[in-house]
mmCIF file of the N, C-alpha and C atoms, coordinates in Angstrom:
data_MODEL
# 
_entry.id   MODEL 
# 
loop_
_atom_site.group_PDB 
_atom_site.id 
_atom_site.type_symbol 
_atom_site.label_atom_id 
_atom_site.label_alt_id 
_atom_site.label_comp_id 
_atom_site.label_asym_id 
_atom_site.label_entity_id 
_atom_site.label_seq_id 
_atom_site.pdbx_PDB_ins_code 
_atom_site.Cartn_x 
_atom_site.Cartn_y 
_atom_site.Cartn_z 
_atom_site.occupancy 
_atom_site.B_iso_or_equiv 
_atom_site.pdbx_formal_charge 
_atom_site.auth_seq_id 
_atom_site.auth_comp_id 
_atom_site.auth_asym_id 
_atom_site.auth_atom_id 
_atom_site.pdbx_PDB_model_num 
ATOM 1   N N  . UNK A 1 1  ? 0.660   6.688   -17.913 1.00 0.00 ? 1  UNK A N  1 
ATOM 2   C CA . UNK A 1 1  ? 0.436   6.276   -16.543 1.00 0.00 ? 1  UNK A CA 1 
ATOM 3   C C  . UNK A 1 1  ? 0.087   4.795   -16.526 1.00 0.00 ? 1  UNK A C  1 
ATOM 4   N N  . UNK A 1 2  ? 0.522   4.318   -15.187 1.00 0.00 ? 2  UNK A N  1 
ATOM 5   C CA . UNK A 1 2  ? -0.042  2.650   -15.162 1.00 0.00 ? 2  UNK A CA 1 
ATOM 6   C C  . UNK A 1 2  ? -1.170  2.461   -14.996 1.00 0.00 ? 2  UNK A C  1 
ATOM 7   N N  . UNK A 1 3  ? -1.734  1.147   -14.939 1.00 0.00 ? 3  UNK A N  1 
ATOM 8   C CA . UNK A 1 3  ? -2.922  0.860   -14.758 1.00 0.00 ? 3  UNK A CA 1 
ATOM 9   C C  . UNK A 1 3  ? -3.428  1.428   -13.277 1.00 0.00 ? 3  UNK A C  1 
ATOM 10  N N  . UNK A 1 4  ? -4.654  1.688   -12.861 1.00 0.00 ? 4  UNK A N  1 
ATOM 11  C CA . UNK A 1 4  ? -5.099  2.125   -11.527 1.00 0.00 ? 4  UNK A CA 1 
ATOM 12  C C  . UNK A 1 4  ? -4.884  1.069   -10.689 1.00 0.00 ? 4  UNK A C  1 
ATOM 13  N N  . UNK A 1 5  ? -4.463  1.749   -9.328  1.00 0.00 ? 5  UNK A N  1 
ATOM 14  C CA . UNK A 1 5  ? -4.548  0.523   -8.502  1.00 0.00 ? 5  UNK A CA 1 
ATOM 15  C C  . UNK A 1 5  ? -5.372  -0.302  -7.852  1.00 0.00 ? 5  UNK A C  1 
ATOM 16  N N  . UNK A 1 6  ? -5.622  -1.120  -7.433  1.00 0.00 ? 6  UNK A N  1 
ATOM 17  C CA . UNK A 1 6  ? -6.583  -2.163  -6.626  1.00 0.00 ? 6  UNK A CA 1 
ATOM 18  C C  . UNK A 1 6  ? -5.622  -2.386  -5.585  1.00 0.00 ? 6  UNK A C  1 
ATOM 19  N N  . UNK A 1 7  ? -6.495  -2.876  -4.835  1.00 0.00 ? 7  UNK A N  1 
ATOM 20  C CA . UNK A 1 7  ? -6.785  -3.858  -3.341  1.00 0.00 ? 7  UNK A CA 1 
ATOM 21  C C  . UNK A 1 7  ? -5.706  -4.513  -3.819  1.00 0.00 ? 7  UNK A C  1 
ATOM 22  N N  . UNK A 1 8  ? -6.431  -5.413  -4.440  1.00 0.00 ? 8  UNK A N  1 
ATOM 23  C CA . UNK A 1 8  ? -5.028  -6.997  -4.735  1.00 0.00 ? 8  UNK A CA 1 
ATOM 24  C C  . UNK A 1 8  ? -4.000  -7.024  -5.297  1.00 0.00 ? 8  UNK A C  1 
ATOM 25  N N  . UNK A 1 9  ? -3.329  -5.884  -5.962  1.00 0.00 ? 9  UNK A N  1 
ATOM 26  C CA . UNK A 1 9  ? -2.422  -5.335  -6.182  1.00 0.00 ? 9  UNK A CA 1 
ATOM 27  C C  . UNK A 1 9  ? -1.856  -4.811  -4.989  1.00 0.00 ? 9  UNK A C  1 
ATOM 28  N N  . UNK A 1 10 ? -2.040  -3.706  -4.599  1.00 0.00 ? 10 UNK A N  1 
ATOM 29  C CA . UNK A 1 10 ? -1.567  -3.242  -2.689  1.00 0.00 ? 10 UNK A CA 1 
ATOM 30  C C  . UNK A 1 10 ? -1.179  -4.344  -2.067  1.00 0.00 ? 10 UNK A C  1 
ATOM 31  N N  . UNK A 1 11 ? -1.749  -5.227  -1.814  1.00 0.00 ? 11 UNK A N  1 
ATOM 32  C CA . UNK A 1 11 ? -1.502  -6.063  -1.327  1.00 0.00 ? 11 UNK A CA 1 
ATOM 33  C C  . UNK A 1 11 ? -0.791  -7.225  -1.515  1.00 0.00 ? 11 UNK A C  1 
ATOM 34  N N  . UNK A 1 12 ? -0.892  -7.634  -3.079  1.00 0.00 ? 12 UNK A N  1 
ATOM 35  C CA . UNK A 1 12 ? 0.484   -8.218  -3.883  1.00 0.00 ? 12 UNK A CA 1 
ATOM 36  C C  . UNK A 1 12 ? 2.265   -7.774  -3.288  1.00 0.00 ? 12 UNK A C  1 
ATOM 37  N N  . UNK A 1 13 ? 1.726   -6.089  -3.717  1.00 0.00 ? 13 UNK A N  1 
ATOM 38  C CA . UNK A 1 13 ? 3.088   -5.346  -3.606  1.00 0.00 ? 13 UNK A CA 1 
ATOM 39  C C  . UNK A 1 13 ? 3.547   -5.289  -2.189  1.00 0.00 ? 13 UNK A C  1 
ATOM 40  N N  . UNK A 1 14 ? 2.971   -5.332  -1.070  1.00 0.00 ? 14 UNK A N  1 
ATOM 41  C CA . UNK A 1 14 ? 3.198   -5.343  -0.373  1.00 0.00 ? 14 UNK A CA 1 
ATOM 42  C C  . UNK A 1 14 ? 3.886   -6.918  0.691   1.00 0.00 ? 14 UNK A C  1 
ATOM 43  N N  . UNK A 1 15 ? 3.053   -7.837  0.327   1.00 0.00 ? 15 UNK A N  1 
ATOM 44  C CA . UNK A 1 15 ? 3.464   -9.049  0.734   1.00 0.00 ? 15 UNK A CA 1 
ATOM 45  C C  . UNK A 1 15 ? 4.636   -9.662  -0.378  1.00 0.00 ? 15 UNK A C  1 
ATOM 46  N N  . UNK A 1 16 ? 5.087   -9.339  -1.317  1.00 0.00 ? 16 UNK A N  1 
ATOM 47  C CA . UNK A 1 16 ? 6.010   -9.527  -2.251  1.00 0.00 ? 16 UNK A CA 1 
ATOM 48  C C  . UNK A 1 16 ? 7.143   -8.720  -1.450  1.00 0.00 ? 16 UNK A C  1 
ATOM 49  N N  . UNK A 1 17 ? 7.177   -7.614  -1.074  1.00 0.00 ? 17 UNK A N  1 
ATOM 50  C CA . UNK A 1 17 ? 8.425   -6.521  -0.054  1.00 0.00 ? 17 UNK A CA 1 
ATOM 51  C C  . UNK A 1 17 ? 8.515   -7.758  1.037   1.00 0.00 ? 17 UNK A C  1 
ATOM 52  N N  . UNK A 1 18 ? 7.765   -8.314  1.926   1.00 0.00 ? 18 UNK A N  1 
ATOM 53  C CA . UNK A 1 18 ? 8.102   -9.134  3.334   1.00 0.00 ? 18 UNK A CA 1 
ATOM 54  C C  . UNK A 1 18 ? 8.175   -10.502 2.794   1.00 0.00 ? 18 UNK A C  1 
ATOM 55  N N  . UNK A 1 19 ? 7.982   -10.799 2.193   1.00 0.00 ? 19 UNK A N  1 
ATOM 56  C CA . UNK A 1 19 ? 7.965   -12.894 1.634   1.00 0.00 ? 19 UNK A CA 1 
ATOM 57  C C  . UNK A 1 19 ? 7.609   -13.202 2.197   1.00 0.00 ? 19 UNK A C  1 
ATOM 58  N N  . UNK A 1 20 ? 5.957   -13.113 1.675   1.00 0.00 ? 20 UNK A N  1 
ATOM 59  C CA . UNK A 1 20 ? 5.093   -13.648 2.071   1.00 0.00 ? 20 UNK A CA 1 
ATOM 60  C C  . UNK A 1 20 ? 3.960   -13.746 0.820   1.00 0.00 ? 20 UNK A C  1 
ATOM 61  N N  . UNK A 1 21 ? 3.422   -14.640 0.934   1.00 0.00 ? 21 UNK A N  1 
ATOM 62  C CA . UNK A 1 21 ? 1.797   -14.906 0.211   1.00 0.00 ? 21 UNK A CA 1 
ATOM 63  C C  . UNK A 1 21 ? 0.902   -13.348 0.391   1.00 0.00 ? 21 UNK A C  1 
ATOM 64  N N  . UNK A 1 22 ? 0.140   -13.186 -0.854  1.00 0.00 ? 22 UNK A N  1 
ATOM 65  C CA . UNK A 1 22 ? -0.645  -11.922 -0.389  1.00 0.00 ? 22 UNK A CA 1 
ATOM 66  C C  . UNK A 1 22 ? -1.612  -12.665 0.306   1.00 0.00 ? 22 UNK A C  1 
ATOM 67  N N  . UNK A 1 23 ? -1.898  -14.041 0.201   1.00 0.00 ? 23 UNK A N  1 
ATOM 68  C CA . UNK A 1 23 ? -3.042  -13.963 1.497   1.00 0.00 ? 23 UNK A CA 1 
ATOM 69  C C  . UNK A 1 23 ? -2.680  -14.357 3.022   1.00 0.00 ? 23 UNK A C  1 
ATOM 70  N N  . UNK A 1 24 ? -1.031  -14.242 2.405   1.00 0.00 ? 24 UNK A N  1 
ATOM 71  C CA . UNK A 1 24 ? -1.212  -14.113 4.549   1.00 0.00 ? 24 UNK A CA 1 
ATOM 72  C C  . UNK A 1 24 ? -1.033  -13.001 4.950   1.00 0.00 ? 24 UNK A C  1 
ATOM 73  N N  . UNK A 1 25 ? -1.416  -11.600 4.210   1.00 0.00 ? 25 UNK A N  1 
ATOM 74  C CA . UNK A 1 25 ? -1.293  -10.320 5.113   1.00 0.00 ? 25 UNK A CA 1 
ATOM 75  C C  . UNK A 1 25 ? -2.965  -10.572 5.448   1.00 0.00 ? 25 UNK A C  1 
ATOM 76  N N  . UNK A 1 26 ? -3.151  -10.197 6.242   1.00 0.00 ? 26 UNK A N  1 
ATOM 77  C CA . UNK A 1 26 ? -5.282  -10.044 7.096   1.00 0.00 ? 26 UNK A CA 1 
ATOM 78  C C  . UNK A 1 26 ? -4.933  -8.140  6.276   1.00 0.00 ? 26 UNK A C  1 
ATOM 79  N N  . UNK A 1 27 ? -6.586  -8.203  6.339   1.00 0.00 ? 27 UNK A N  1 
ATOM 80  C CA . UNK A 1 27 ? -6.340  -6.415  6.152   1.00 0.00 ? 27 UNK A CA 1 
ATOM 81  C C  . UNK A 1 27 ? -6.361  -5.905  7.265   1.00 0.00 ? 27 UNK A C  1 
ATOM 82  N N  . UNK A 1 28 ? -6.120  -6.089  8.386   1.00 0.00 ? 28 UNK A N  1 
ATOM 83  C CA . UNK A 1 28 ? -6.376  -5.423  9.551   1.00 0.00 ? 28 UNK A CA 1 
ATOM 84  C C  . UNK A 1 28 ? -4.785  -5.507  10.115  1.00 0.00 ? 28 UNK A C  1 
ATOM 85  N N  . UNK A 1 29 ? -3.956  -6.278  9.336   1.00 0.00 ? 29 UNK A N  1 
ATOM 86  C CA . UNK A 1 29 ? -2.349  -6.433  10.357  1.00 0.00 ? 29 UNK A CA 1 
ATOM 87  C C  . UNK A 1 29 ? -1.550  -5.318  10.191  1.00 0.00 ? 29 UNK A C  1 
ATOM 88  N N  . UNK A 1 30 ? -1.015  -4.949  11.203  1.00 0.00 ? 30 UNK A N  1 
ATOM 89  C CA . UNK A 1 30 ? -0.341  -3.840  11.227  1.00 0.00 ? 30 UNK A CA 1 
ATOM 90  C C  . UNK A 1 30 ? 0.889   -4.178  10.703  1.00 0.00 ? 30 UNK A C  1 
ATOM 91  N N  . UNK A 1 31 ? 1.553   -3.385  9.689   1.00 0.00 ? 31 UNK A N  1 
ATOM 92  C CA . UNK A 1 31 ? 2.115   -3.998  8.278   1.00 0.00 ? 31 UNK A CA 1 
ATOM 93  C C  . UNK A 1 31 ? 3.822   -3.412  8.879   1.00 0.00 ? 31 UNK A C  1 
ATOM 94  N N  . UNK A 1 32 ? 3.942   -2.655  10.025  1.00 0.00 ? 32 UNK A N  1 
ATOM 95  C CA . UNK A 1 32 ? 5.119   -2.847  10.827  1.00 0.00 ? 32 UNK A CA 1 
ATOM 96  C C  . UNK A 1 32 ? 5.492   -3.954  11.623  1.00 0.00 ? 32 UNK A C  1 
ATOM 97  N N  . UNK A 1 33 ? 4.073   -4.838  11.732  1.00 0.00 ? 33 UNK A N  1 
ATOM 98  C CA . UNK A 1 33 ? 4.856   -5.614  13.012  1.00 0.00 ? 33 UNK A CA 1 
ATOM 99  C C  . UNK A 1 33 ? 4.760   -6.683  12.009  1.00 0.00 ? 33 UNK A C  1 
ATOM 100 N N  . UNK A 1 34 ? 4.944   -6.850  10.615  1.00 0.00 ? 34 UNK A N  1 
ATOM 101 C CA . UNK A 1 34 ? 4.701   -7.177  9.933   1.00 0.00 ? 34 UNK A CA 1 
ATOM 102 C C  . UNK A 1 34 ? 6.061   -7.891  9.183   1.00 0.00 ? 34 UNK A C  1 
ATOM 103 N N  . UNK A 1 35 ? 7.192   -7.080  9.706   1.00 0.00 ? 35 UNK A N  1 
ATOM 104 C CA . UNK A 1 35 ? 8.111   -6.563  9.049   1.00 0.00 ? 35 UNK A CA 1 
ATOM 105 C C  . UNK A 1 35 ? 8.308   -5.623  7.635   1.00 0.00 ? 35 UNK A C  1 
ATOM 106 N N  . UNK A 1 36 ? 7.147   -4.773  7.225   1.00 0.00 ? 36 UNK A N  1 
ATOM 107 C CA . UNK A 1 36 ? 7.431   -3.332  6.407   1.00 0.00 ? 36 UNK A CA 1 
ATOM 108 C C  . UNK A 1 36 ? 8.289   -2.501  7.605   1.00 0.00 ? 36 UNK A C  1 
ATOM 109 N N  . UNK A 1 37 ? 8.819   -2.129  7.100   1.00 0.00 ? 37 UNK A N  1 
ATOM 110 C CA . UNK A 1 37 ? 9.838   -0.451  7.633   1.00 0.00 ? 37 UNK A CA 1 
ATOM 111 C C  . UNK A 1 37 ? 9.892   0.406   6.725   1.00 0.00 ? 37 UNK A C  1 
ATOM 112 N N  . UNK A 1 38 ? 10.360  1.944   6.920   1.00 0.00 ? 38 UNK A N  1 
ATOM 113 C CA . UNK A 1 38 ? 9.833   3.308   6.629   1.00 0.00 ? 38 UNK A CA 1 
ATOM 114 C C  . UNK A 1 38 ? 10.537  3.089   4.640   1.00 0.00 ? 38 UNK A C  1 
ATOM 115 N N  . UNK A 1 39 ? 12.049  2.328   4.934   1.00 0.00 ? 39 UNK A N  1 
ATOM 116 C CA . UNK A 1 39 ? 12.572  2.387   3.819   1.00 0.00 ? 39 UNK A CA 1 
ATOM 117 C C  . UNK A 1 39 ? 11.585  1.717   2.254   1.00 0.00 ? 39 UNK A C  1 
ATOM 118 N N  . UNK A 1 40 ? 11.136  0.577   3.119   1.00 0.00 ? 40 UNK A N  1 
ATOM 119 C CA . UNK A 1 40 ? 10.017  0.272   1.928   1.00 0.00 ? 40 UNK A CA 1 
ATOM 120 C C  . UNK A 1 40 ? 9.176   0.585   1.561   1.00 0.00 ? 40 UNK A C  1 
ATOM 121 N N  . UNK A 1 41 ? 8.074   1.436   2.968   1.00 0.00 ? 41 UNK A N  1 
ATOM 122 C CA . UNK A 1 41 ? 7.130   1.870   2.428   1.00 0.00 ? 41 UNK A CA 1 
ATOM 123 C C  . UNK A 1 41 ? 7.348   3.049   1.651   1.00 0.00 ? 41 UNK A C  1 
ATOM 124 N N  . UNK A 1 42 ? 8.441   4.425   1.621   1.00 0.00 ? 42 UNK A N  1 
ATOM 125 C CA . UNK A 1 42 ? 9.003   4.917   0.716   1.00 0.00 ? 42 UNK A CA 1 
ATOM 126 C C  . UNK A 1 42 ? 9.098   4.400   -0.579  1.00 0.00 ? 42 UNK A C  1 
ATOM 127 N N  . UNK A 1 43 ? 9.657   3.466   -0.780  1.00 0.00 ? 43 UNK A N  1 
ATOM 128 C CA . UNK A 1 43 ? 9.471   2.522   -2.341  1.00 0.00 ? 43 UNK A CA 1 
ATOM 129 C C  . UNK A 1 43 ? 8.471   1.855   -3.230  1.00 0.00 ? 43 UNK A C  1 
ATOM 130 N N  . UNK A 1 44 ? 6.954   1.834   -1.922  1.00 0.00 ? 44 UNK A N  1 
ATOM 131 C CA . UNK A 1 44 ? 5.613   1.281   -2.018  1.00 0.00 ? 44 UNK A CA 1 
ATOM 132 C C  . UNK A 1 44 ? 5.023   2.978   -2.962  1.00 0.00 ? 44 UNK A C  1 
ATOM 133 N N  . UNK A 1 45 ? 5.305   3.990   -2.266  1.00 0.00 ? 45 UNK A N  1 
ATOM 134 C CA . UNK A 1 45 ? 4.561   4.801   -2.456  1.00 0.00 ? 45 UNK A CA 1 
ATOM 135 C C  . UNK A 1 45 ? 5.060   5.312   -3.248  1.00 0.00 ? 45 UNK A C  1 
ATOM 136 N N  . UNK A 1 46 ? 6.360   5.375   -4.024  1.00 0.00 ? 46 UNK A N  1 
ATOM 137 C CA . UNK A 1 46 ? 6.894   6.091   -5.277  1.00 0.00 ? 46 UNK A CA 1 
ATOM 138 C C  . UNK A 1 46 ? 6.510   4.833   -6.008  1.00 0.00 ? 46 UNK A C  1 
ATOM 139 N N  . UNK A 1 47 ? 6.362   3.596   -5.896  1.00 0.00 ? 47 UNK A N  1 
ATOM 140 C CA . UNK A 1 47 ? 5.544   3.096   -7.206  1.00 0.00 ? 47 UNK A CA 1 
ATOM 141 C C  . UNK A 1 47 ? 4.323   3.027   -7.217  1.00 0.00 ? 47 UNK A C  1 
ATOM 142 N N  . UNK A 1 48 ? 3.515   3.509   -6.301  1.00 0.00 ? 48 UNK A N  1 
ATOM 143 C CA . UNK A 1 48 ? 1.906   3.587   -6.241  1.00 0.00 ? 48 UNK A CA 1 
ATOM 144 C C  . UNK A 1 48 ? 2.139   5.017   -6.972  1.00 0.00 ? 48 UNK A C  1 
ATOM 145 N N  . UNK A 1 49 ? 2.863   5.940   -6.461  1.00 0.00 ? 49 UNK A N  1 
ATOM 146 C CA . UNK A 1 49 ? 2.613   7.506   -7.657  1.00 0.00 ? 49 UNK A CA 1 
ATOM 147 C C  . UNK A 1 49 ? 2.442   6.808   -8.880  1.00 0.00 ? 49 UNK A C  1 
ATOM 148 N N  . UNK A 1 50 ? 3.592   5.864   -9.306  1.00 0.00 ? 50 UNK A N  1 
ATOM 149 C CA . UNK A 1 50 ? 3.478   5.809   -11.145 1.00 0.00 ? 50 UNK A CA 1 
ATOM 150 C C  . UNK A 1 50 ? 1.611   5.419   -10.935 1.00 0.00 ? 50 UNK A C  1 
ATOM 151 N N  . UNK A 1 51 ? 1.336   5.027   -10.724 1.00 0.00 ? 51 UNK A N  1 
ATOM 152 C CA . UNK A 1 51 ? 0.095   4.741   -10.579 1.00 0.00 ? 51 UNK A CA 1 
ATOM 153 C C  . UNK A 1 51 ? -1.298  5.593   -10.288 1.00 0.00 ? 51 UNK A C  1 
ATOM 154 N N  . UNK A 1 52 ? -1.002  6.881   -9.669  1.00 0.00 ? 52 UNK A N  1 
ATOM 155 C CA . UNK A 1 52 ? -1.619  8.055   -9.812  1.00 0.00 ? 52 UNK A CA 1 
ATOM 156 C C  . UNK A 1 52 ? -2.164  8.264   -8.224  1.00 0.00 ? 52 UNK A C  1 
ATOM 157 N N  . UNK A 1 53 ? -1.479  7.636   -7.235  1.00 0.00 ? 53 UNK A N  1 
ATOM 158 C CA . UNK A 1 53 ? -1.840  8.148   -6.142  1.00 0.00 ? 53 UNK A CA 1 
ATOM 159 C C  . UNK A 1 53 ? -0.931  9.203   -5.803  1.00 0.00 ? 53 UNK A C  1 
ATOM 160 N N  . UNK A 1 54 ? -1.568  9.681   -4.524  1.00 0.00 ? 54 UNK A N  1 
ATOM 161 C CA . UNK A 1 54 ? -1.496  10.991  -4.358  1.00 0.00 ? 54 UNK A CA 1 
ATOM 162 C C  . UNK A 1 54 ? -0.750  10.754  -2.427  1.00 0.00 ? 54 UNK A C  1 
ATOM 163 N N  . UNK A 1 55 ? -0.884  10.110  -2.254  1.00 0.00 ? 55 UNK A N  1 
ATOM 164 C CA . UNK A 1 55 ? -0.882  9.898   -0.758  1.00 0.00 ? 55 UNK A CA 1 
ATOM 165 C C  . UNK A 1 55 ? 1.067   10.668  -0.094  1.00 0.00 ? 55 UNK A C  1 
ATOM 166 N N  . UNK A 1 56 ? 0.775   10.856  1.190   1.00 0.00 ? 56 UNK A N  1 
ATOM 167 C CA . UNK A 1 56 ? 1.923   10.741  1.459   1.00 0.00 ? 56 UNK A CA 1 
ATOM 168 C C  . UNK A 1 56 ? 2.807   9.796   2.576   1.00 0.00 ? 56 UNK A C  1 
ATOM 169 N N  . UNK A 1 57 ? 3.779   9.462   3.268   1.00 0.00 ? 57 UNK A N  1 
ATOM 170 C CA . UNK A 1 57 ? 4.243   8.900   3.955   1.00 0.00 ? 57 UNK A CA 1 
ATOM 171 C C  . UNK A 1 57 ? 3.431   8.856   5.070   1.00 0.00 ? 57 UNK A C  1 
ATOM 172 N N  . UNK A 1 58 ? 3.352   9.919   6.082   1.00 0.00 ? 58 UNK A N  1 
ATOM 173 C CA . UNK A 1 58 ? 2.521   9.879   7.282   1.00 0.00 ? 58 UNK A CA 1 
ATOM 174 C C  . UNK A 1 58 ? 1.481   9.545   6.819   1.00 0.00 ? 58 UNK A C  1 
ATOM 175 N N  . UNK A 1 59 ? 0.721   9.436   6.198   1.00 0.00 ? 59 UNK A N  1 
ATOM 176 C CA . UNK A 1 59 ? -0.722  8.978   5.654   1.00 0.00 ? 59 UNK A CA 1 
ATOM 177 C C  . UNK A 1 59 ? -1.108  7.993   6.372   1.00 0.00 ? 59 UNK A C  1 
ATOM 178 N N  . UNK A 1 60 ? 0.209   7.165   5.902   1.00 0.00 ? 60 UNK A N  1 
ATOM 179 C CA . UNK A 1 60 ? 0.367   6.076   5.610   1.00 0.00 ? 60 UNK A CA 1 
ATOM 180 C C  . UNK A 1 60 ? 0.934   5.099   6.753   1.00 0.00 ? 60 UNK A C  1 
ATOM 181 N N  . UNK A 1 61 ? 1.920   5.207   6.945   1.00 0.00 ? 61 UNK A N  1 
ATOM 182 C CA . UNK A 1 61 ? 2.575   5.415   8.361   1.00 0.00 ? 61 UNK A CA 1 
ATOM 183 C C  . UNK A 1 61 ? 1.586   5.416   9.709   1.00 0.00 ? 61 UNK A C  1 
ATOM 184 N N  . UNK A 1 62 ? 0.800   6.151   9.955   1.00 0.00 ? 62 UNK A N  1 
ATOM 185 C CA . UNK A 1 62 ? 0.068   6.791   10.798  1.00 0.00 ? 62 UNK A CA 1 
ATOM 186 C C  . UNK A 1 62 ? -1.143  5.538   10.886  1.00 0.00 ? 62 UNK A C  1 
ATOM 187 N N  . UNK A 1 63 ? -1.265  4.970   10.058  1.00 0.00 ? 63 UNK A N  1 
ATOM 188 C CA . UNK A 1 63 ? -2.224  3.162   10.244  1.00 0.00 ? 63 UNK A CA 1 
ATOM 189 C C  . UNK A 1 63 ? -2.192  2.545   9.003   1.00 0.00 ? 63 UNK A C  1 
ATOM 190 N N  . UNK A 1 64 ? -0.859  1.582   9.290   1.00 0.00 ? 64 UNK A N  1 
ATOM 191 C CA . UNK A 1 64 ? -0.388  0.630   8.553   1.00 0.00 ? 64 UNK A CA 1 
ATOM 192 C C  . UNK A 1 64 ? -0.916  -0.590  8.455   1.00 0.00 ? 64 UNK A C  1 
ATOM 193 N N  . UNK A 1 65 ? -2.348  -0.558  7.981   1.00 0.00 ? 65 UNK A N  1 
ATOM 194 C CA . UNK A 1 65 ? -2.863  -1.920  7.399   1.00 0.00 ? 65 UNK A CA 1 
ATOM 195 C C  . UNK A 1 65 ? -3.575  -1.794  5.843   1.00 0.00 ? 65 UNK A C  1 
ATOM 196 N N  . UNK A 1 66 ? -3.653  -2.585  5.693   1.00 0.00 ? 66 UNK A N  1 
ATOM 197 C CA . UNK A 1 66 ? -4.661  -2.312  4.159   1.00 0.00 ? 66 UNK A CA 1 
ATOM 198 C C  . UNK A 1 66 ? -5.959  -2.077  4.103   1.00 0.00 ? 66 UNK A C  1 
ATOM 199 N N  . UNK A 1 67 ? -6.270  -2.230  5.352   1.00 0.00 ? 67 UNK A N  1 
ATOM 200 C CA . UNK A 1 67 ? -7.885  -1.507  5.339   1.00 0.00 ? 67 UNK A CA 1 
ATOM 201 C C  . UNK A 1 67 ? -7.917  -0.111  5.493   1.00 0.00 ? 67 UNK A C  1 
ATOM 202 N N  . UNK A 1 68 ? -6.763  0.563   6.360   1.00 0.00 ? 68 UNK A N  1 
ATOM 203 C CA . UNK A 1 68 ? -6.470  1.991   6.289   1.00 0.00 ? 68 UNK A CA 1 
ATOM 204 C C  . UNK A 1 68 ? -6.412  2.455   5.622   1.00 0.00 ? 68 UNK A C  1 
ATOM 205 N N  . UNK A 1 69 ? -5.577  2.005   4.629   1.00 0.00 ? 69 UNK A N  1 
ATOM 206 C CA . UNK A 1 69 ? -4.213  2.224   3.227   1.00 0.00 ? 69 UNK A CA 1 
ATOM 207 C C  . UNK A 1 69 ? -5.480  2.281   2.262   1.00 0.00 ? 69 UNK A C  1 
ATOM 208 N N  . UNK A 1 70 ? -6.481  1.779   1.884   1.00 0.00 ? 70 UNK A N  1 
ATOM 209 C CA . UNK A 1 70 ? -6.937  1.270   0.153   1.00 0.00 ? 70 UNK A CA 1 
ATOM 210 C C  . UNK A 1 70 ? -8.342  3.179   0.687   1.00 0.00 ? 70 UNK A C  1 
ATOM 211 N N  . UNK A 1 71 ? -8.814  3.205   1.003   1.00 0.00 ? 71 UNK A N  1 
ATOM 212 C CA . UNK A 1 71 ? -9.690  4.773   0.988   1.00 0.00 ? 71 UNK A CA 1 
ATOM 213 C C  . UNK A 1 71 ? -8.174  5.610   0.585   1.00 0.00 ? 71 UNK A C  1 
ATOM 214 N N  . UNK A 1 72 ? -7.046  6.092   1.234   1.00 0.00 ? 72 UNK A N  1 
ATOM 215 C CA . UNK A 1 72 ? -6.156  6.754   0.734   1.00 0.00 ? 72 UNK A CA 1 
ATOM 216 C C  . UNK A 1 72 ? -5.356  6.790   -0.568  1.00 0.00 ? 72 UNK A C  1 
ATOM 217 N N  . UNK A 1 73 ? -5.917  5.494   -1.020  1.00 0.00 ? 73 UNK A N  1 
ATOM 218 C CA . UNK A 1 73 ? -4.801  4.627   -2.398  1.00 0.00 ? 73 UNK A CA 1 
ATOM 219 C C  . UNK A 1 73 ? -6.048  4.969   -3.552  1.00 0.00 ? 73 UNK A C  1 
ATOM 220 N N  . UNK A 1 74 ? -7.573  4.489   -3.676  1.00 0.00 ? 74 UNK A N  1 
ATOM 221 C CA . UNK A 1 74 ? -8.019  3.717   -4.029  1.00 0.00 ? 74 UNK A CA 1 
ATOM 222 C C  . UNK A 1 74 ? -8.100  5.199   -5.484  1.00 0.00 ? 74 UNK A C  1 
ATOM 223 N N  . UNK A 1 75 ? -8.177  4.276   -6.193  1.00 0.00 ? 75 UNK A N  1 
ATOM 224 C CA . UNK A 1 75 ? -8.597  5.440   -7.744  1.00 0.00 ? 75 UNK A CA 1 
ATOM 225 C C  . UNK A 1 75 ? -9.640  6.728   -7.549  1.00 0.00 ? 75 UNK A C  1 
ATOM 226 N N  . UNK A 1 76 ? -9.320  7.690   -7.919  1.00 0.00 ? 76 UNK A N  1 
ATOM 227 C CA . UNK A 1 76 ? -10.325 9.155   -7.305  1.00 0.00 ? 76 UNK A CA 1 
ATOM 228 C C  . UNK A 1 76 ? -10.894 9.351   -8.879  1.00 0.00 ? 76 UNK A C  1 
ATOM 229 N N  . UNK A 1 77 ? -12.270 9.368   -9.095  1.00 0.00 ? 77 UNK A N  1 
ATOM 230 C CA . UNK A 1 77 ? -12.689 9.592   -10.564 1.00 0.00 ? 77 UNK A CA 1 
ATOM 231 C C  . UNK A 1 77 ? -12.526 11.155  -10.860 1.00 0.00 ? 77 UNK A C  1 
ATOM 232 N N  . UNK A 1 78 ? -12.168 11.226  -12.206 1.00 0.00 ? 78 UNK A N  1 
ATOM 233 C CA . UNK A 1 78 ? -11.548 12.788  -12.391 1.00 0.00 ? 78 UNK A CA 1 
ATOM 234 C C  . UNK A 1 78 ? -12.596 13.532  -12.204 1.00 0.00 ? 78 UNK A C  1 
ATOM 235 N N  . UNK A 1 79 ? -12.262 15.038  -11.827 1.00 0.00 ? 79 UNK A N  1 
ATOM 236 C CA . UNK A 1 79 ? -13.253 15.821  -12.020 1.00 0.00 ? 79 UNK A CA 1 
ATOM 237 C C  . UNK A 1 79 ? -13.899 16.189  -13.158 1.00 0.00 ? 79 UNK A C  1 
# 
């Protein structure tokens, strides 16, 4: 498995999909009006699995910023 994910990673991967700087996403921007669409975030979240999340599309979908996104993403310590 890959390394766990972080914040600044999410957010790497994500502003790397729109071309842009990761610090011009805010964590509060809604990452549709953003220009993300459904096809990428599909591609966000099959490489966040290699990574050991668990999340699914509507999750995700359903409030598209990174302050939403990182409680649903963020590393879960094993049982």
């Amino acid at each position: 498995m890959a390394q766990p994910l972080t914040y600044d990673l999410i957010r790497a991967q994500v502003a790397e999909l729109l071309y842009l700087e990761p610090a011009e996403l805010g964590d509060t921007d809604n990452l549709f009006d953003a220009g993300l669409d459904s096809v990428r975030l599909i591609g966000l979240i099959e490489r966040w699995k290699s990574h050991g999340a668990t999340v699914g599309f509507v999750d995700l979908a359903e409030a598209p910023t990174l302050t939403a996104w990182w409680p649903l993403l963020a590393p879960r310590p094993a049982p």
